[in-house]
N, C-alpha and C positions, 0 to 999 in steps of 0.2 A: 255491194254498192249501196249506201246510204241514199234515204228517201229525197236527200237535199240536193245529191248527184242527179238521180236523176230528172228532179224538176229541172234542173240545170242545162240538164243535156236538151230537156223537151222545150225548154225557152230559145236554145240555139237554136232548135229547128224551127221555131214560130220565126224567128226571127229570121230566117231565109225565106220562108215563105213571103215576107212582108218586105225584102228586099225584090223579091220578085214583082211585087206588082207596082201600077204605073201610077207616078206623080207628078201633077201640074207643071212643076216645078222642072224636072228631069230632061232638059234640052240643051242643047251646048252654050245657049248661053248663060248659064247659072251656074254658079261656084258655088261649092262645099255642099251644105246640106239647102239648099234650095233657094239661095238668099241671090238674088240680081244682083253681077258684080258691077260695079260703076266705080266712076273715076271721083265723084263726089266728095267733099271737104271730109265731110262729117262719115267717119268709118263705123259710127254705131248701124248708120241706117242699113250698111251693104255685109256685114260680117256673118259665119256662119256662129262666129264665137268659139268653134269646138278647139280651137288648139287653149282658147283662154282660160281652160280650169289650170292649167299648165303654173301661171304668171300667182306668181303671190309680190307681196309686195312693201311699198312705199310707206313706214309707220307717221311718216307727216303728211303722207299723203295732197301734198305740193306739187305735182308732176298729173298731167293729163295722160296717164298709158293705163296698160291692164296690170294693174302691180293689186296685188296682196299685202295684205298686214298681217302680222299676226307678233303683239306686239307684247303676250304672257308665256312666250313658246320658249323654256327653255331645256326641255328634254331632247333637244337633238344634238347629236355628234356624229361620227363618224360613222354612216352605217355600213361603210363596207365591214367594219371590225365586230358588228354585232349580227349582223342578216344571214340566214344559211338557206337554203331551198328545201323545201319539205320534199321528201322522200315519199311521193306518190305512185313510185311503180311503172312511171311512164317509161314507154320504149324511146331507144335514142332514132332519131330522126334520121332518114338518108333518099334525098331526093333521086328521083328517077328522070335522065335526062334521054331515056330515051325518047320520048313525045316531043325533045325538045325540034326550034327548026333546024339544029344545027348539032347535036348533038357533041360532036367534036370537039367545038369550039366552046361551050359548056365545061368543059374538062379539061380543055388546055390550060400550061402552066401560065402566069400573067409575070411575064419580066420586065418589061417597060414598068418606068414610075404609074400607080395604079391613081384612076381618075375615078374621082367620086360625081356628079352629075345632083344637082339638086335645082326645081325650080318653084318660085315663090313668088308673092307680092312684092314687089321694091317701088312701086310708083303708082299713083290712084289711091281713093279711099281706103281700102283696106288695108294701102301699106303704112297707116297711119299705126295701126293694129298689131301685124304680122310680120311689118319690116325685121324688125329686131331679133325674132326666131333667127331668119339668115345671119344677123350680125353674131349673134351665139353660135353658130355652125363655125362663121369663120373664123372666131375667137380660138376654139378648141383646135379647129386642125392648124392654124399656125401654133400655138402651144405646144402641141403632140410633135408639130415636125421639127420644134424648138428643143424639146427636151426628148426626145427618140431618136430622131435622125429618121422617121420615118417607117415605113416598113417595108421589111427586107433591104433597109440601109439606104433607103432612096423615099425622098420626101413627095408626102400624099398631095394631087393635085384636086382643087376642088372648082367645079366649074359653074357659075351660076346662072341664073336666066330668069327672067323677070317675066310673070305670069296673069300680073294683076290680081290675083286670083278668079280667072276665067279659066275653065273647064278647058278649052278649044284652044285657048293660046299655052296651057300646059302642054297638050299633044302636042301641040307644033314644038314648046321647046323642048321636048323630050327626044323627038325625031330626031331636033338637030343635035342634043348629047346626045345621042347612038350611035346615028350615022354619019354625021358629020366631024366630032369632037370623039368619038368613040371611047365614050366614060365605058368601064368594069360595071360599075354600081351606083342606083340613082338614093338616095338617101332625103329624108325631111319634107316629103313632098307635104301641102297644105291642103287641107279639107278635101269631104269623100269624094266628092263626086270629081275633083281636082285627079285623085288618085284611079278613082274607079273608068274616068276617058283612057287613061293608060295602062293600067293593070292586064288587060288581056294579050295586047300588041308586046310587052316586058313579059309575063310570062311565056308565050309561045316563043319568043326568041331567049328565053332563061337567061336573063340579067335580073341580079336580082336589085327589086322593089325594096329597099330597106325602111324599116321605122315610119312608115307611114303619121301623118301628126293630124290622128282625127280616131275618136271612139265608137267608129261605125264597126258591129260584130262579123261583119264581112274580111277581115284580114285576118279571120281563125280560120278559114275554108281553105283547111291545108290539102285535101283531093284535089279539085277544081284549080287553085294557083297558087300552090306551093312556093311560089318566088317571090310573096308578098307577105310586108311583117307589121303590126301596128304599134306605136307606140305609145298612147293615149290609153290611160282605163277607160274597158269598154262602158258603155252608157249603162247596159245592165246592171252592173258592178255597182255605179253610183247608186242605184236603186236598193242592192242587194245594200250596202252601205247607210243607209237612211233607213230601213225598213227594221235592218238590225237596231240601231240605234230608237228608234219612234215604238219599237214593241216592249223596249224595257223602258218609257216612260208610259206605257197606256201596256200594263200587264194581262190587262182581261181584254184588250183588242180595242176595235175603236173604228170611226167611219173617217172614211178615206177620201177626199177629193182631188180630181187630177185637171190641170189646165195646161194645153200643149198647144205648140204651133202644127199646122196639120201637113206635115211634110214625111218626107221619111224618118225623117231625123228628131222629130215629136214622136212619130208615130214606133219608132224601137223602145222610145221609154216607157210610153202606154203598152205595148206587147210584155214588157217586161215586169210592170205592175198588175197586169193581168194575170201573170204568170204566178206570182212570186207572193200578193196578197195577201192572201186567204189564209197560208203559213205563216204569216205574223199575226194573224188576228184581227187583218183590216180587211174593211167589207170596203168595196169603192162604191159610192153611192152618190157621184156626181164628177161629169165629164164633161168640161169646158174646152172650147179648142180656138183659134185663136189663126187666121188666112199666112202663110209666111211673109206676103207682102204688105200686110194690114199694117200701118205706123199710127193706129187712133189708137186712146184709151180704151181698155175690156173692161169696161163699165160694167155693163152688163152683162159679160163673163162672172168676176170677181161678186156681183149682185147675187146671181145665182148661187157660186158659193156661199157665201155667207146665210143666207136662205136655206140652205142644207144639213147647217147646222153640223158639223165638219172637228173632227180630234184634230186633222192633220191633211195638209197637202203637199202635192210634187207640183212643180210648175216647170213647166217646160218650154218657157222663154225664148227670142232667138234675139241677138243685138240689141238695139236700141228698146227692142220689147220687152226686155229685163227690167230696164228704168219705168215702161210703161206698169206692166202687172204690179211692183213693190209702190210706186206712186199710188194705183188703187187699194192696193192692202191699207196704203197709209186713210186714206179716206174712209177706206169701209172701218178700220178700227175706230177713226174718230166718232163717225155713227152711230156705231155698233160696240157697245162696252163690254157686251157680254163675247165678237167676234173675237176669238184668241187662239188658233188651233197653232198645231206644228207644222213650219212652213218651210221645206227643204227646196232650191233653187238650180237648177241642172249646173253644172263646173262648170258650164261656159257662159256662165254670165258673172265667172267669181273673177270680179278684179272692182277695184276702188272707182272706176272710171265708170262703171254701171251703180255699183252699191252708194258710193260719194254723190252721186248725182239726185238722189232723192232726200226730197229737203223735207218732206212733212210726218217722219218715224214710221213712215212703212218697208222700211228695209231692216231697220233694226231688228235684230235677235233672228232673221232671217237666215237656216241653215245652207251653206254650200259646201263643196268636195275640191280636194287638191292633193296630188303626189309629192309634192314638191317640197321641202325645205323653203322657210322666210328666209330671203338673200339680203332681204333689207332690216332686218331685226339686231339691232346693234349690238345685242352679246353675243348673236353667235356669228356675227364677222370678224369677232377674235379668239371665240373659243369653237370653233366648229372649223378643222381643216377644210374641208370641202367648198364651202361657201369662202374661206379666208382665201386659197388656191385660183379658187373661179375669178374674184370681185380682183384679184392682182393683176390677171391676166389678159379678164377683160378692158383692165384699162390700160395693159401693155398693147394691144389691139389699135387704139387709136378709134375706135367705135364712139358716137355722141348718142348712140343709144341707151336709153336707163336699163342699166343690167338687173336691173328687180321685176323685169318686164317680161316677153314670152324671150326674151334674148336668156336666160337659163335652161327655157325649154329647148330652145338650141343650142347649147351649151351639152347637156342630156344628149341629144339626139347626135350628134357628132360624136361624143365619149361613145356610145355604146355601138355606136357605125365604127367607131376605131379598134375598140375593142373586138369587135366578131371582126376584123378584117385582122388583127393578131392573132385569133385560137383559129382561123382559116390559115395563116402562113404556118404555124407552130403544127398544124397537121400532114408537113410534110411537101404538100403542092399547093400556092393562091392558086386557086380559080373559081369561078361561079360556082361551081359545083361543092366546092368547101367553104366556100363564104355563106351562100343559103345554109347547108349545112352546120354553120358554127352559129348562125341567126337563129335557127327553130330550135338549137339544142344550148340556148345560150342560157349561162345561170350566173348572175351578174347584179351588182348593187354599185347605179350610176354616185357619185360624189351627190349630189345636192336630190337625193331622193329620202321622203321620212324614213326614220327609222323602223323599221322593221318591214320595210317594202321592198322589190325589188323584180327584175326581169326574169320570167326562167318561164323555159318552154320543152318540149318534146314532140313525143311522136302526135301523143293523147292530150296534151295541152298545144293551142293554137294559139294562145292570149299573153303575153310577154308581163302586161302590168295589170294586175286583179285583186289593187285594193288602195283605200286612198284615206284622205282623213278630216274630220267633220271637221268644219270651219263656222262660225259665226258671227254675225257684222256687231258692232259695238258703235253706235252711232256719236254717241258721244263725244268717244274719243279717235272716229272715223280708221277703224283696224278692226283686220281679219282676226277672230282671238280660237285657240285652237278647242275644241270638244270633244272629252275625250283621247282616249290614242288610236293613232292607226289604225286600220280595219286591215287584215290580208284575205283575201277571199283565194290566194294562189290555187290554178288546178279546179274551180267549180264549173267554169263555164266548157268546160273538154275542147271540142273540136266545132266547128261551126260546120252545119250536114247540109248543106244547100244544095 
């Protein structure tokens, strides 16, 4: 085992640790990663952000959603024809449904048309955001039941439920898919703490939790709840990602400054820069943190930074606090001639709707992270099947959602819910017990994912997507432009030990 493995393994276990303890934030009325869900206009102010590294985007950038640019990107094609899984020696995966409540039922055959169960924002502030994930879900599984017939010759039914993105009206609509609508499989669920109200009540009854859409390292804890999958690269990853990239510009190392919201969801990336530093070369030597419900300017956060005298920072923004922090960089560089360090921006503040919003050049050349394929990048909506496939389908759907939006992360998230619910039928018996099973053991390369990226899991791997690709903003001409190629980090983060 390589010295890089097992830092890796030692970060998963910090990072259960710090799931374990309690934050302000953590009460049922809070969605995602700690942000107050509201009904409000303005979906920057209540967003966790975390599904938004997802959305790349809009190269005119004309459209108020979470779209990406990336408007020099032309090395993508088909990556299902180039991406293979690395041969890491993992054990194949086979769930134990003895603990489950029902064991039997676990492992019965599923003949009735099989019901998918997914719930999300469709109304309130956030659905300003996150609506469009659902419209990408729904896009894909009428497609699949368009051009399949289904599976097992009988067309997939998918059932939805509007959640606001509240924590407490997720459980409730989960309850009613289980018990009342009796979905097989709940798929796409939004932000952690969205997932983490129902993850224990879905595990003890073994349905499984498919593709969770948030980067919390809590869906690797394949002991503990095996019936839960994530689809989002984890936060770590983005870190592992940036640290690689920021050590081959500062080869003899460099001091490090981190600015984070102080939630859980801040506090996994600090765990992980903690972790992971000192092996690239960076000393952290300034730690700004930032209330999750604070909507003022970090004046005096960013102040401090620059005072520190700083190679490089992470910033770890939540919503509307994206625009705030890159609004101050803008100020402090006008000030500060010689303030110039390397500034990498968590994925979930990567969309035009955060970055387009700061008018005074403190967003420019600011780095972010995306898995994703540019949906909106005009050469490859004719040369790139994948995105050619999606953008036909999506507007055979009748959707008025901009499909350059998180509606590809749904899109994503559906393909690969379809896909393990195939190598579960092709295993002889659909049931829960082979559906989880073709999820942890899935080795798979969705249509609109970079090239050289892709899902693959085992016994010893608990992380599905573990690597992504630098992005940085271009103010000028208001596009994501791409830095660099893909990162794969497949297989570093093993298993999550909590």
């Amino acid at each position: 085992m390589t010295a890089k493995k097992i830092a890796a393994i030692a970060l998963v276990g910090a990072l259960a640790l710090a799931a374990c303890g309690d934050d302000d934030e953590t009460t049922s009325t809070t969605a995602g990663d700690g942000t107050t869900a509201t009904t409000e206009a303005d979906a920057t102010d209540t967003t966790e952000g975390e599904a938004t590294d997802t959305t790349e985007g809009d190269t005119t950038a004309t459209t108020a959603d979470t779209t990406e640019g990336d408007a020099t990107d032309t090395t993508e094609g088909d990556a299902t024809d180039t991406t293979e899984a690395p041969d890491d020696g993992g054990d194949v995966f086979a769930v134990d449904t003895s603990s489950c409540d029902d064991p039997d039922m676990a492992s019965a055959e599923i003949t009735d048309p099989l019901k998918i169960g997914i719930s999300y924002p469709q109304s309130g502030g956030p659905a300003v955001l996150f609506a469009a994930a659902g419209e990408g879900v729904k896009a894909y599984i009428d497609y699949f039941n368009e051009t399949t017939g289904g599976i097992n010759g009988q067309p997939v039914e998918l059932i939805a439920k509007d959640d606001q993105y509240m924590a407490d009206l997720t459980k409730q609509n989960v309850d009613v898919l289980v018990y009342d609508e009796e979905v097989d499989v709940l798929s796409g669920i939004i932000g952690s703490a969205n997932n983490s109200a129902v993850q224990a009540d879905l595990n003890a009854l073994c349905i499984p939790q498919l593709w969770a859409l948030t980067g919390s390292a809590a869906w690797g804890n394949i002991e503990q709840y095996p019936w839960t999958t994530g689809a989002l690269v984890p936060y770590s990853i983005e870190v592992e990602t940036f640290l690689t990239y920021a050590a081959e510009q500062f080869p003899d190392g460099g001091r490090l400054g981190l600015f984070y919201v102080n939630n859980e969801f801040g506090q996994e990336y600090k765990i992980a820069v903690d972790a992971r530093a000192a092996e690239f070369g960076f000393e952290v030597v300034a730690e700004e943190t930032i209330d999750f419900a604070d909507s003022g300017a970090p004046t005096a956060q960013v102040s401090n930074l620059v005072a520190a005298d700083l190679d490089a920072v992470i910033a770890v923004p939540l919503g509307a606090q994206c625009i705030g922090f890159m609004t101050e960089i803008g100020n402090a560089r006008a000030a500060n001639t010689d303030f110039d360090p390397l500034i990498y921006q968590t994925g979930t503040c990567a969309s035009t709707i955060f970055f387009g919003a700061v008018s005074n050049g403190g967003s420019d050349g600011v780095l972010t992270g995306t898995m994703f394929k540019d949906v909106a990048n005009v050469e490859l909506q004719t040369s790139d099947p994948g995105i050619a496939e999606y953008l036909t389908a999506f507007a055979a759907s009748g959707s008025t959602a901009d499909p350059s939006t998180l509606a590809a992360a749904g899109w994503v998230t559906a393909e690969v819910t379809l896909h393990t619910l195939e190598q579960a039928a092709a295993s002889g018996t659909l049931s829960r017990e082979s559906i989880i099973n073709a999820a942890r053991n899935i080795d798979f390369v969705p249509s609109l994912l970079r090239d050289g990226l892709g899902f693959h899991m085992n016994a010893s791997d608990g992380y599905a997507a573990e690597g992504a690709q630098l992005i940085t903003w271009d103010a000028a001409n208001t596009v994501f432009v791409d830095v660099g190629e893909p990162q794969n980090f497949d297989g570093l983060l093993g298993v999550y030990e909590g």
